[in-house]
Every structure is written in structure tokens, then in C-alpha cells.
C-alpha positions in Angstrom: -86.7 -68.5 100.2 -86.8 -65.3 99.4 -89.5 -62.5 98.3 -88.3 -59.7 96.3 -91.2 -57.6 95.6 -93.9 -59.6 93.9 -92.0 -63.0 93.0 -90.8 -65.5 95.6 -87.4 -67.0 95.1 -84.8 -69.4 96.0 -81.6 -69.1 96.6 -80.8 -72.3 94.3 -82.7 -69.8 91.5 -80.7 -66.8 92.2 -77.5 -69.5 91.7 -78.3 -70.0 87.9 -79.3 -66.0 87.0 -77.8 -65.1 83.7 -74.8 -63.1 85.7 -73.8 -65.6 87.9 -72.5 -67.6 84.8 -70.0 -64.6 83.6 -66.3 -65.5 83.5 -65.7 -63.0 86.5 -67.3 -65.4 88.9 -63.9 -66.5 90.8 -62.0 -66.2 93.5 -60.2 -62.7 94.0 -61.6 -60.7 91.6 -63.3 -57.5 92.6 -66.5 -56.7 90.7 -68.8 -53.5 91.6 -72.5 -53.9 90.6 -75.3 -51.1 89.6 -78.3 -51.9 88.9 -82.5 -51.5 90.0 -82.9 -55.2 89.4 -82.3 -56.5 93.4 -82.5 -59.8 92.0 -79.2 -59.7 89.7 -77.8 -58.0 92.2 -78.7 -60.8 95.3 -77.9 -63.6 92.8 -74.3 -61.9 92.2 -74.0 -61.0 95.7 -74.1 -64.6 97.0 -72.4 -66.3 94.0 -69.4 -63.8 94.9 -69.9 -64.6 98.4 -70.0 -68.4 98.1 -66.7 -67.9 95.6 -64.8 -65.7 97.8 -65.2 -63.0 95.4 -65.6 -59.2 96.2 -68.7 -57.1 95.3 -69.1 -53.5 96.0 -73.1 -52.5 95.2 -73.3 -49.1 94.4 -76.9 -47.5 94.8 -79.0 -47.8 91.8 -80.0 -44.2 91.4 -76.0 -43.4 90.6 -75.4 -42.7 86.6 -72.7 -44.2 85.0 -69.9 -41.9 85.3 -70.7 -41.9 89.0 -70.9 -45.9 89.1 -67.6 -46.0 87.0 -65.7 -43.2 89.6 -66.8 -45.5 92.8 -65.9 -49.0 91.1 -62.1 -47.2 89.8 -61.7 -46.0 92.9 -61.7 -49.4 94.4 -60.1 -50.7 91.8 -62.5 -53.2 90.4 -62.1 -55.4 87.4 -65.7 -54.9 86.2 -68.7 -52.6 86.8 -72.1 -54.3 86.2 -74.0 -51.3 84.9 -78.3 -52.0 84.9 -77.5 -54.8 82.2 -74.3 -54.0 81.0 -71.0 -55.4 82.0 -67.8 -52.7 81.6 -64.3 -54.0 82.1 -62.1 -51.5 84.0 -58.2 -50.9 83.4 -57.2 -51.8 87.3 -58.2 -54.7 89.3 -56.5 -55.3 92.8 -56.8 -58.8 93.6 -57.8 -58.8 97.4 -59.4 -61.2 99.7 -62.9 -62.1 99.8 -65.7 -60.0 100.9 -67.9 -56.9 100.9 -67.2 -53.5 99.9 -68.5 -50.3 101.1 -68.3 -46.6 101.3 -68.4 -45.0 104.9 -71.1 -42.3 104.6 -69.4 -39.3 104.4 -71.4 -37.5 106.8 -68.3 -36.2 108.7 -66.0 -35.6 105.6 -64.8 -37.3 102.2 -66.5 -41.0 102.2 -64.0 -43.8 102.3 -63.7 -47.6 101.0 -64.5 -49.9 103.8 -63.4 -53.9 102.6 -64.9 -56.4 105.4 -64.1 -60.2 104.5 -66.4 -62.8 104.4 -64.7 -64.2 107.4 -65.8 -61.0 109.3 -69.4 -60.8 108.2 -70.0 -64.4 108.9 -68.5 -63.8 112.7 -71.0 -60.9 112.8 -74.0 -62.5 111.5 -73.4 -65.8 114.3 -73.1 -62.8 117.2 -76.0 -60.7 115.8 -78.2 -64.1 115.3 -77.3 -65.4 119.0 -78.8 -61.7 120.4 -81.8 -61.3 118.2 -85.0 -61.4 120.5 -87.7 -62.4 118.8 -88.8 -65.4 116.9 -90.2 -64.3 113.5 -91.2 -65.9 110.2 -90.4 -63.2 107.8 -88.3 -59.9 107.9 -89.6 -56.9 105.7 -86.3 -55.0 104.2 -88.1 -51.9 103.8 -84.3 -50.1 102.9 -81.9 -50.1 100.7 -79.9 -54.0 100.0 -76.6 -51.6 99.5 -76.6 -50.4 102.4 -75.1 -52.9 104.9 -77.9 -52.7 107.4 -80.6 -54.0 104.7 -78.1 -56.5 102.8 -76.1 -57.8 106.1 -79.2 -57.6 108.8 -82.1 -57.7 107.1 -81.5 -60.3 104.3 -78.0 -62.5 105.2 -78.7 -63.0 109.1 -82.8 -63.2 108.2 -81.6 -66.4 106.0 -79.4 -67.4 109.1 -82.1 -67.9 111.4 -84.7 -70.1 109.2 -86.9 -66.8 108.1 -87.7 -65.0 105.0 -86.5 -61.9 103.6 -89.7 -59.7 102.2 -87.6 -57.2 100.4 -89.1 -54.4 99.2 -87.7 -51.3 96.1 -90.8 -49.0 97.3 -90.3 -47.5 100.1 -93.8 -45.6 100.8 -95.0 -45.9 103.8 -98.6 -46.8 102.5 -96.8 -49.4 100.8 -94.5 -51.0 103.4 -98.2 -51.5 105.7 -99.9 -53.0 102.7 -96.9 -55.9 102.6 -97.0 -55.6 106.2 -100.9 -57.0 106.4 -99.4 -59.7 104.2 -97.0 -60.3 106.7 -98.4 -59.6 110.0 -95.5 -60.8 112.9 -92.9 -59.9 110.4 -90.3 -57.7 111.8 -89.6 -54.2 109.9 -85.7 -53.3 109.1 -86.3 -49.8 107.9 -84.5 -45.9 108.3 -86.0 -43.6 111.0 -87.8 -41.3 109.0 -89.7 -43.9 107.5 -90.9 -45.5 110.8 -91.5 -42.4 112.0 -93.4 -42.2 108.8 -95.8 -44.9 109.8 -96.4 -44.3 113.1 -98.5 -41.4 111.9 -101.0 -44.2 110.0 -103.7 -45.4 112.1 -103.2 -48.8 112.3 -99.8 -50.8 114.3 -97.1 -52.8 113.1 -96.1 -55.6 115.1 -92.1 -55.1 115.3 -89.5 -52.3 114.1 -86.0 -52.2 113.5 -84.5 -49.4 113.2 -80.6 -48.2 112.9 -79.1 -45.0 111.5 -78.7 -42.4 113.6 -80.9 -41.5 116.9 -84.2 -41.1 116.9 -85.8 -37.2 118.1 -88.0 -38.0 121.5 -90.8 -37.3 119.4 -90.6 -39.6 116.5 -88.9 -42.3 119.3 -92.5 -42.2 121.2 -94.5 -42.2 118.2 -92.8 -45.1 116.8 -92.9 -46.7 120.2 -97.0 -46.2 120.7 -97.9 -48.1 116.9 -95.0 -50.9 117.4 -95.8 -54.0 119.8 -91.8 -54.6 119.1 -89.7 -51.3 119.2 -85.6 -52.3 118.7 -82.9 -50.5 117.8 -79.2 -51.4 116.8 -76.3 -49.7 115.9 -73.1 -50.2 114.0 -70.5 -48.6 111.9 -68.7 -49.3 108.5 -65.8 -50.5 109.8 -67.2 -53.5 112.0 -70.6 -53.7 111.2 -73.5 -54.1 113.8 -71.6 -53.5 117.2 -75.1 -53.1 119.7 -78.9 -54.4 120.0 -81.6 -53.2 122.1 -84.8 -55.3 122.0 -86.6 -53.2 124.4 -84.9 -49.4 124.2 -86.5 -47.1 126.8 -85.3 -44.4 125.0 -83.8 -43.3 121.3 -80.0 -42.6 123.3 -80.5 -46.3 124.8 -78.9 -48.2 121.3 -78.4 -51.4 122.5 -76.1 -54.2 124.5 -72.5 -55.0 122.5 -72.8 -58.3 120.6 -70.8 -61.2 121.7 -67.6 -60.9 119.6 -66.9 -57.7 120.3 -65.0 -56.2 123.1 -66.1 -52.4 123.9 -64.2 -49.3 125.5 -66.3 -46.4 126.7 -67.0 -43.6 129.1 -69.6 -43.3 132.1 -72.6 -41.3 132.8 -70.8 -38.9 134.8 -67.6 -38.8 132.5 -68.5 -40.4 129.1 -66.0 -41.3 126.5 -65.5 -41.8 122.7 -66.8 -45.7 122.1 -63.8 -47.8 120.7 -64.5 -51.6 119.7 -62.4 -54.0 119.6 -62.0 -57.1 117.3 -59.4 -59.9 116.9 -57.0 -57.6 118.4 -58.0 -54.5 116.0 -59.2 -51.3 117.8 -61.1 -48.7 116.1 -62.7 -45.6 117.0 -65.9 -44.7 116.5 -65.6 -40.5 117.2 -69.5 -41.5 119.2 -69.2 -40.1 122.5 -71.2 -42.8 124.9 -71.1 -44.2 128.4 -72.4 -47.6 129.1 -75.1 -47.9 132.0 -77.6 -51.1 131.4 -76.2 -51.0 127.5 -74.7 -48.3 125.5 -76.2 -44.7 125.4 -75.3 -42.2 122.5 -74.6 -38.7 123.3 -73.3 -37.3 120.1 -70.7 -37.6 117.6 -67.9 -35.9 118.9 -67.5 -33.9 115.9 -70.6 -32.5 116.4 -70.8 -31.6 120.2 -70.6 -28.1 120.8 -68.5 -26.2 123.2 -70.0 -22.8 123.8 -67.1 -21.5 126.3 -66.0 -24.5 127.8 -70.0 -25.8 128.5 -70.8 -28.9 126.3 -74.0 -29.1 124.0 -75.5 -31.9 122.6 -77.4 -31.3 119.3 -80.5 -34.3 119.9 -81.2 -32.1 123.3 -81.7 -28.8 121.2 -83.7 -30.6 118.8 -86.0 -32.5 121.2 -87.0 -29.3 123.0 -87.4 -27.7 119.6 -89.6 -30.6 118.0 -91.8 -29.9 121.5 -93.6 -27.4 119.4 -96.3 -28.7 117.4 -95.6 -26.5 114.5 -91.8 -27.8 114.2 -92.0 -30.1 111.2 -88.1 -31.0 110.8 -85.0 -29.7 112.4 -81.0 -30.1 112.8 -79.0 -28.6 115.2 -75.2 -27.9 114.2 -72.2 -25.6 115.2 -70.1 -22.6 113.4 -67.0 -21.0 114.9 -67.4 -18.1 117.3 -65.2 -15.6 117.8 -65.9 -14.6 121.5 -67.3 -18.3 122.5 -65.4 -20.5 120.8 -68.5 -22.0 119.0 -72.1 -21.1 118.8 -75.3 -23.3 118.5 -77.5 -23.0 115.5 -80.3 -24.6 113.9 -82.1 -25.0 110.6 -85.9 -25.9 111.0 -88.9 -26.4 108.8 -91.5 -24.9 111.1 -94.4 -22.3 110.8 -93.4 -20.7 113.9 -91.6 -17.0 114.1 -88.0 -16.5 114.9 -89.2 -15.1 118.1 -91.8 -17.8 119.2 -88.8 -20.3 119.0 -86.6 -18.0 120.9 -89.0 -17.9 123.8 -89.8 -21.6 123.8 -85.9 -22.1 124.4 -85.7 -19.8 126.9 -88.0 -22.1 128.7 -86.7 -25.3 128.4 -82.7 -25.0 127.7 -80.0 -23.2 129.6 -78.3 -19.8 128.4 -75.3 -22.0 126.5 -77.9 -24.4 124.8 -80.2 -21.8 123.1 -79.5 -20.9 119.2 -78.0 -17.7 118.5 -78.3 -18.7 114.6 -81.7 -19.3 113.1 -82.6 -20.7 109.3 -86.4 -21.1 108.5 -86.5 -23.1 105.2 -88.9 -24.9 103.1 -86.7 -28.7 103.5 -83.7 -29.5 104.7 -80.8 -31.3 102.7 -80.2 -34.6 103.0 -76.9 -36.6 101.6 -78.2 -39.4 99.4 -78.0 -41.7 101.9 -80.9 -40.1 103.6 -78.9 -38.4 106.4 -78.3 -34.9 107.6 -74.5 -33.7 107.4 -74.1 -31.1 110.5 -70.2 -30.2 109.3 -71.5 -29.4 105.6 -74.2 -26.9 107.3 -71.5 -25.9 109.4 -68.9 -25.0 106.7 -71.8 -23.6 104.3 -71.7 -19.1 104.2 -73.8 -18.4 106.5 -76.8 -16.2 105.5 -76.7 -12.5 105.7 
């Protein structure tokens, strides 16, 4: 059973929707999907899924030309557009499964294709290590994305419980389903926990996945949750780590079963690389593993101010110290005499000065800013993250 915003459901209903009837429906063909109804889009999900199909969603916000561009580029047969269906002059007949598009936060997105075979490897793993026992998961995040689709709805289905899946993602709104749910677990982004956690009342479990938490939306998270975990993955493989108890937003969890993980130590830590079925792939996270993995930084965006490393959460935890710091991202540009230099972008009240002098506190010589941009917001991909090579590479202002 599953509840998609206001109407329960089966999955035997979502296996007669109108789409699951098309002529597309079969084995090997590749069909991209578009569309704000999640139903049409869960009902073709698992008909492709039960067929051996392959489905890439695209998110629902894209217009068409943008929704026509992704499905070419993977070389679809059709593109389900809202209610239309468009044929498409290549198909590449492939095995079954799941496509997606890395995030691009590090440079040009690219097509990830995981087989069914994979994700149902993943979703036994990721079922054996979930903690707690739980009558209902509230997907408060995108069902494109494979953290809501694979975690939140498939391996929520595996273990007996029901997907509550959600299109508004308000916080008000997620506590208001939340009363209705009370020991319901919460699959949702960072920002959006952190969100809640500034509402009065508590939630009674979190998970949350996406990039690491700053200290000071990791505690406030942690003082309105009874059940604070954290998990973290990548395109490529899927969920790779749990935590069901973190003490702390760098602390990302305990490898799951099938996987087999390569990494550094505290003292000298490493780029992660997983392992699966004899495939290896890197990560570009730099980690160690002490009582679980712990995430330093990607290694793209570490810093090296004349041979010293810098790690852009421990700028920005120092910096969201100060009360009057609402947002802020740490990145790098090239430095002629260092090599590189630290900078940051923050939405904050404070003066230039004010933040110079609260570094000068609390970080080393090498750690402190040199490069300071007060704005009103800072940009976000669509995918709700912050890209520190796009700031990087961006003129910088006079």
C-alpha cells in the first residue's frame, strides 16, 4: 500500500493505470517519463521494473525541450511528456533497469544505467542494516531522485511498511502528515530537516542523505529528532553507508553488506573506492574509516593554500558560529603566490570585518578567507545543491 498525497493506493492499482497498458511496456525498450502526476510515474516505474524495461524519470519542473534533450541523450524510444507520449528517432535496446543523471555538481552531468539486478542487491543490503522498525516512511523528496524512489519507496515496500509520499515539500506541511504519521521515519534533503528543526514541536526519526550536514543544522536536527540517521551513496552504486546513530554530520555511516570499501585513516585519509562484483569505482570523497566512514571533503574541493590542506565544512562551521550567518559555502580560486586561496559567499548581516575577526579566532592563518561575497541567496543547481567549482570558475567581483 501506498499513499501518494491524499489517496491511498495499491500496487495491484498502479498495475492497471492507463500507461501501463501502452505498447512500450516490454522488455528492452528504454522510455524516459516527465510528468507532476507521481502516480503515472510509480505505476510506470514498476510495470518497467517488473518487465525488465528501462525508465529514466526526469524531474517534473523540466520543459519539454529540456525533457526531449535528456531522454535523446540516452537514447530513449519514448518520452512521456505530463500526458503526452512522443516517440524519439533512437532507441538503444539495453538491459533492464534505472536511469539517472549524476548531479553535475563537479562538472557536466553524466548518464548513470544501474540494472534491476543491481538495485535489487542494494535494496536486500540496505533492508538487512536499517535500524528501526517502522510502519510508514514519509518521502518528503523528490521520487526521481534515487534516494526518494530507491530508499524511501522500493526498500520501504521491501520491509512490510508504507510509503507516505509527499509533492509539497513545506516544512509546515511535512509536520502536518507527520502528526498523521507519528513513528513514521522522514527521508528528506538537509535543508529541509534543518528546516524543521526550527518548529517547535519533534519528529520522531530523520533520514537524511545529500551532502554533510553544517555542525549547526546537524545539532538542531539532532535536538527535535528521537531518531537522527544519515546515509550516503553515489550514482554509480547507489546507497554505499548507514549510520543509525551519527555522533556527528562527518560520521555517514557503516558500508552495507555487499559492498567491499577502500579508504584512508584518520591520520592519512584516502579517496573512498567501493567495490562491487569485481567493479571498482572511485568516489573523488576523501574519508578514513574509524568506527564507520567519516567525510572530509570532496577532493575536488579541498583546498591547498601552500602545501596546508583546508577543508571547506571546517570554514563554514566556524562561520555559521555567528548568529547572524544565515547561509554560507566555502570554495577555492587559483592563487598566484599560494597556489590557491579560500573564499566564501555568505548571506549574513554581519560586516566584512566582523567575519574577519571571528576567523581570526577560531581558524588558523591558511584556513581564514581572503575572498569575501555578501549576497542576498546563494545559487543552488536544481537539484538543490551548491556547486563549489561553478563559484570557483565564476569572474570574480571587482
Amino acid at each position: 500500500m501506498l499513499w501518494i498525497e491524499k489517496e491511498w493506493v495499491t500496487e495491484e492499482e498502479l498495475t492497471i493505470h492507463e500507461l501501463v497498458k501502452q505498447s512500450f511496456i516490454t522488455e528492452g525498450k528504454t522510455v524516459a517519463i516527465c510528468t507532476s502526476d507521481t502516480k503515472a510515474w510509480l505505476a510506470l516505474c514498476l510495470a518497467m521494473r517488473r518487465m525488465n524495461g528501462t525508465i529514466l524519470p526526469i524531474h517534473p519542473d523540466t520543459p519539454v525541450s529540456g525533457a526531449k534533450r535528456l531522454a535523446i541523450q540516452a537514447e530513449c524510444g519514448y518520452l512521456i511528456y505530463q500526458e503526452t507520449i512522443i516517440p524519439l528517432p533512437k532507441a538503444e535496446k539495453r538491459a533492464g533497469g534505472l536511469i539517472q543523471f549524476s548531479s553535475g555538481t563537479t562538472g557536466q552531468p553524466k548518464i548513470i544505467h544501474r540494472t534491476w539486478e543491481s538495485i535489487e542487491t542494494e535494496l536486500t543490503a540496505y533492508t538487512n542494516s536499517f535500524p528501526l522498525t517502522t510502519k510508514a516512511t514519509i518521502v518528503a523528496c523528490p521520487t526521481t531522485h534515487s534516494f526518494g524512489l530507491l530508499c524511501g519507496v522500493f526498500a520501504t515496500l521491501r520491509r512490510g511498511a508504507t510509503p507516505v509520499i509527499l509533492q509539497d515539500f513545506s516544512p509546515r506541511h511535512v509536520l502536518a502528515i507527520h502528526r498523521l504519521h507519528p513513528d513514521a521515519i522522514i527521508y528528506t534533503a538537509p535543508g529541509l530537516a534543518y528546516a524543521m528543526s526550527l518548529f517547535p514541536e519533534s519528529v520522531h526519526a530523520v533520514m537524511i542523505s545529500g551532502m554533510t550536514l553544517p555542525e549547526k543544522w546537524f545539532r538542531s536536527i539532532e535536538r527535535k529528532t528521537h531518531h537522527l540517521l544519515q546515509q550516503y551513496g553515489c550514482s554509480e552504486i547507489g546507497c554505499i553507508a548507514l549510520h543509525p546513530n551519527p555522533p556527528s554530520p562527518q560520521a555517514i555511516g557503516f558500508p552495507l553488506e555487499h559492498l567491499e570499501i577502500e579508504t584512508g585513516t584518520k591520520g592519512k585519509p584516502a579517496e573512498l573506492v567501493v567495490s562491487q562484483q569485481g567493479v571498482r569505482i572511485g568516489t573523488k570523497d576523501l574519508m578514513y574509516i574509524e568506527d564507520g566512514l567519516h567525510f572530509l571533503s570532496r577532493l575536488d574541493e579541498m583546498i591547498n593554500v601552500s602545501g596546508l590542506s583546508v577543508y571547506p565544512g571546517e570554514v563554514e562551521d566556524v562561520l555559521y558560529q555567528l548568529p547572524t550567518v544565515e547561509a554560507v559555502v566555502v570554495f577555492k580560486r587559483m592563487d598566484a603566490f599560494q597556489g590557491e586561496r579560500v573564499c566564501a559567499q555568505l548571506v549574513t548581516t554581519a560586516s566584512e570585518e566582523e567575519l574577519k575577526q571571528h576567523c581570526k579566532k577560531h581558524l588558523a592563518p591558511h584556513q581564514r578567507p581572503t575572498e569575501w561575497q555578501l549576497v542576498e541567496q546563494i545559487e543552488l543547481s536544481a537539484n538543490g545543491k551548491v556547486s563549489r567549482k561553478r563559484l570557483g570558475e565564476q569572474t570574480c567581483p571587482v
